[in-house]
N, C-alpha and C positions, 0 to 999 in steps of 0.2 A: 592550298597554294594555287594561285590562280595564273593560267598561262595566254598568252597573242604571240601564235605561234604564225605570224604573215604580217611583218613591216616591210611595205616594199622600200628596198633602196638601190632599186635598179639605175644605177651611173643615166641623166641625163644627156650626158654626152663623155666622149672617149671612154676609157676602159676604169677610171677611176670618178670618184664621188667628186662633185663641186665642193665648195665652200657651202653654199649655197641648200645644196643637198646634205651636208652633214647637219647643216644647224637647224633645218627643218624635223630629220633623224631625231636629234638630241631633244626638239620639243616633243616631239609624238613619246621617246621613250619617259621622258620625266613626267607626263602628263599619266602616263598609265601606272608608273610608280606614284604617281598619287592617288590612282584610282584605287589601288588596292592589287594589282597586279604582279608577282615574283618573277615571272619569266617572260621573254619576248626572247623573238627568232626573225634575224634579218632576213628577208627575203628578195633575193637575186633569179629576176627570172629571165629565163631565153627562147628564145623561139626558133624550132629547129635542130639539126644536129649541133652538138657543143663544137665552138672554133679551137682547130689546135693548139697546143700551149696557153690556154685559157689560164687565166689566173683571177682568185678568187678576188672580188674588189671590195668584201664586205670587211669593215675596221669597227673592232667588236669597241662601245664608247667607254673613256673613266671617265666613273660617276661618282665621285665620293661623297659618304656619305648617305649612297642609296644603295640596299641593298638587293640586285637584281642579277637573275640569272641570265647569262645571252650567248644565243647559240645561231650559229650562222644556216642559211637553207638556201638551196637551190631547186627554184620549180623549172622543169624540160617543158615546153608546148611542143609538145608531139603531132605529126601528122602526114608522116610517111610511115607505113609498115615494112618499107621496104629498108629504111634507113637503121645503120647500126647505130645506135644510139650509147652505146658503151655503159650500160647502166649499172657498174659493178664497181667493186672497192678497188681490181687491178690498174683501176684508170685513175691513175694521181688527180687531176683537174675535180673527178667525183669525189676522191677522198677528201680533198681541202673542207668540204661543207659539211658540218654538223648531222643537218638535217637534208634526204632529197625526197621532192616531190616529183609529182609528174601529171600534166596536163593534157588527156588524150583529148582530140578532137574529133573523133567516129568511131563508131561502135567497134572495128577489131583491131582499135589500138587501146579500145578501152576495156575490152577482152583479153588482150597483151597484159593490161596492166596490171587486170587483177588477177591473172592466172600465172606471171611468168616474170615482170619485171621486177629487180630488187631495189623497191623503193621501199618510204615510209608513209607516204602519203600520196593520195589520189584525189585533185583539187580539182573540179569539174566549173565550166563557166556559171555558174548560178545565175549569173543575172539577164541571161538570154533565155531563148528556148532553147532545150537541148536537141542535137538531131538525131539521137535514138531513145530508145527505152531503157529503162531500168530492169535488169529481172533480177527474180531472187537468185537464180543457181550461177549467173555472173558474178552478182554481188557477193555471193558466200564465199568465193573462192576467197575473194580479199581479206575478206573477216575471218578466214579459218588460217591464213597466214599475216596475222596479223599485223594488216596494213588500214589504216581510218581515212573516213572519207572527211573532205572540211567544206565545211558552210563560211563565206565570206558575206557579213554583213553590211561591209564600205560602201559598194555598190548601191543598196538600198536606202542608204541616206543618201547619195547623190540623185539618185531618178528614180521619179514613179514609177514606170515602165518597169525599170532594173528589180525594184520593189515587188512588183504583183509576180516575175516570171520566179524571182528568187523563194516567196512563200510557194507559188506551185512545185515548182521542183523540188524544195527540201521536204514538202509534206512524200513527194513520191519517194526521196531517198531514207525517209522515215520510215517508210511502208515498206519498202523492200528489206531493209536493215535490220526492221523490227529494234531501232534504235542504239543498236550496236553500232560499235565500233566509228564515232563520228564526233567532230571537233568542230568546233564555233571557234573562228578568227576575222580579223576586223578586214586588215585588207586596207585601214586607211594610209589613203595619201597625204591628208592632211593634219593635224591634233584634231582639228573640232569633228572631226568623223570618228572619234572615239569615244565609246561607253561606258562604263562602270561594269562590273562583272556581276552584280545584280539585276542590272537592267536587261543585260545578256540572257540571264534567268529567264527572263520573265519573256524575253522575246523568244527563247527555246519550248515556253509552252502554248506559246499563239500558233508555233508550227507543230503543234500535236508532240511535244515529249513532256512527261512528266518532271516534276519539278528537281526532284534529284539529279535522274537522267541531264538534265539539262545543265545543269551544275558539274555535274562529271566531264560533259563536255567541254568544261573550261579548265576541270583540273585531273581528276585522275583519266582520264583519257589523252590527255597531254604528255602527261607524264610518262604513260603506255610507248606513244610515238619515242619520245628523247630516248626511253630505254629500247626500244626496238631500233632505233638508229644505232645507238651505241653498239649493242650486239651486231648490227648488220656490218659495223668499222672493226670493230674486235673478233670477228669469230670466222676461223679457219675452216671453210666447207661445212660451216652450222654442224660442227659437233664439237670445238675446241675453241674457249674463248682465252687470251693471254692477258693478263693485269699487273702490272708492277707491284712489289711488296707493301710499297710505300702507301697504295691507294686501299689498302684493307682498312676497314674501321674497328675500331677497339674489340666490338663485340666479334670481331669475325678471323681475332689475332690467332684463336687456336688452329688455324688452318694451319697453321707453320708449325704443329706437331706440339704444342699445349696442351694436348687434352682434348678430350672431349664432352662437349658441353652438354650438363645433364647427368654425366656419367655417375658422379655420387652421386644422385638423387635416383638413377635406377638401381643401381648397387644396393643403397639405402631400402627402395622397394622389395628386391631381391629378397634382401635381410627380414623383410617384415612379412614375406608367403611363408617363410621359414618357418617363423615364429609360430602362426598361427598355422603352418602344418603341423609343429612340436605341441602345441597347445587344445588341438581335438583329438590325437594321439592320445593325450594325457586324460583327457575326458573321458574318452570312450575306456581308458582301463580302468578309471574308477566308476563308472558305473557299471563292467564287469566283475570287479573285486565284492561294489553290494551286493548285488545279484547275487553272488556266490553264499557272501553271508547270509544275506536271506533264507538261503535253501538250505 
C-alpha cells in the first residue's frame, strides 16, 4: 500500500478552497489513484503561531468508485523558540487534523522538535541549503520517539537548483538516520509533478537507500506515521488509549471476554507434556521389570 502523505491545499485566498483549488486537488488525487497510490494526506500549512479559532479548511474528496484512503495534515513553519505553539491534542484547532507536521527553521527549534514537540512528522526545507547540520544524537531523539523525517520530491522537478540542494541534503539525512525512520512525499502543486511509486523507488536509491528501504518509505513507513498520529489523538498521557466497540475487527472480538485466543491450542499442548511425561514413566518401568528378570 503505497502512500503521498503532502498534497498541498493550502486556500489560495481566504480561509476556504476556491473552485479552482479544489478541482486542481481532484486532478492531483485521481491521477495518483491511477498511479497505484492507496493513501494521500491533504496538506494545510502555516506560517507561524496558529490564528485563534482556526478552523480546519481541508474537505476530505468523494470519489466514487476509487478506492483511497485521505487523511487531513497540518504542517507549523516554526521560528520563534519563544512562541507557544500549542502543539498538543488539548488545542481543538490541532485536533481537527489527522496528521501534524512541523517545519523548524534553525537549529533549536529543530532541537525542539525532535526532542519535545508532539508531532508526527518533521518536514525540513529540502530544497535550499539547510542552515544547520544534521547530527546523529539530534536526530536519534526523533527516531527513538517515533516521529519520521519526509523528503519532498515536487521541488525537484520544478528547479535545478532545488534538485542538486534536495539530493545533498537527503544524502546527509540518510547518513545521520542510517535510513530510519524517513518518508518520500511529492509535495506537488500541480498533477504533472507527480510520479509513479516505482519511480520514487528508484529515485530513493540515487540518494544512497537501498531498494527495499526505499519502498518502505512509500509504504510501511507511512503507515508507521498515520498510526503514531492516531495514537498521539487517542491516547491519554501515552499510557491509555480509548477505542469504541464498534471499531474492533473480527479477529480482535475476544477482547469483549470470548476467550482467549490460542487457549485450546495451549491446553491442547499442556495435554501432550502429559502424555509424553506418562509415557517414559511407562518405559523406564518396563525396562526396570527386565532388568529384574534378567537377574
Amino acid at each position: 500500500m503505497f502512500y503521498d502523505l503532502n498534497i498541498p491545499v493550502t486556500p489560495s485566498s481566504g480561509s476556504t478552497p476556491s473552485a479552482q483549488d479544489q478541482l486542481e486537488t481532484r486532478k492531483r488525487v485521481e491521477l495518483l489513484a491511477h498511479l497505484g497510490y492507496q493513501a494521500v494526506a491533504y496538506n494545510n500549512e502555516i506560517t507561524g503561531k496558529m490564528p485563534q479559532n482556526h478552523v480546519n479548511p481541508v474537505t476530505k474528496l468523494a470519489l466514487p468508485g476509487i478506492n483511497l484512503k485521505q487523511y487531513s495534515r497540518l504542517t507549523l513553519v516554526v521560528d520563534d523558540i519563544s512562541q507557544n505553539y500549542g502543539l498538543n491534542t488539548n488545542n481543538p484547532s490541532i485536533a481537527s487534523y489527522d496528521i501534524l507536521a512541523v517545519n523548524p527553521t534553525n537549529e533549536k527549534l529543530f532541537q525542539a522538535a525532535c526532542g519535545t514537540f508532539e508531532v508526527d512528522i518533521i518536514s525540513l526545507d529540502m530544497s535550499a541549503r539547510l542552515p544547520f547540520y544534521l547530527k546523529h544524537s539530534t536526530v536519534g531523539l526523533a527516531v527513538e520517539r517515533g516521529i519520521y523525517f519526509e523528503l519532498c520530491y515536487g521541488a525537484a522537478i520544478r528547479d535545478a537548483t532545488a534538485r542538486r540542494n534536495l539530493i545533498s541534503n537527503a544524502q546527509s539525512l540518510i547518513r545521520v538516520t542510517r535510513g530510519k525512520n524517513i518518508i518520500i512525499s511529492s509535495q506537488a502543486m500541480r498533477a504533472m509533478e507527480l510520479r509513479g511509486p516505482y519511480d520514487i523507488v528508484n529515485f530513493g536509491t540515487l540518494l544512497g537507500l537501498n531498494q527495499a528501504v526505499a519502498k518502505d518509505c512509500l509504504s510501511s513507513h507511512c503507515r508507521a506515521v498515520a498510526m503514531h498520529a492516531e495514537t498521539r489523538r487517542n491516547t491519554n498521557r501515552a499510557v491509555m488509549s480509548v477505542a469504541p466497540v464498534a471499531s474492533l475487527a473480527e479477529t480482535e472480538q475476544w477482547k469483549l471476554g470470548g476467550g482467549t485466543p490460542g487457549g485450546a491450542k495451549r491446553k491442547k499442548s499442556t495435554g501432550d507434556g502429559e502424555d509424553d511425561k506418562d509415557k517414559g514413566a511407562n518405559k523406564k518401568k518396563a525396562t526396570k521389570d527386565q532388568t529384574e528378570t534378567a537377574k
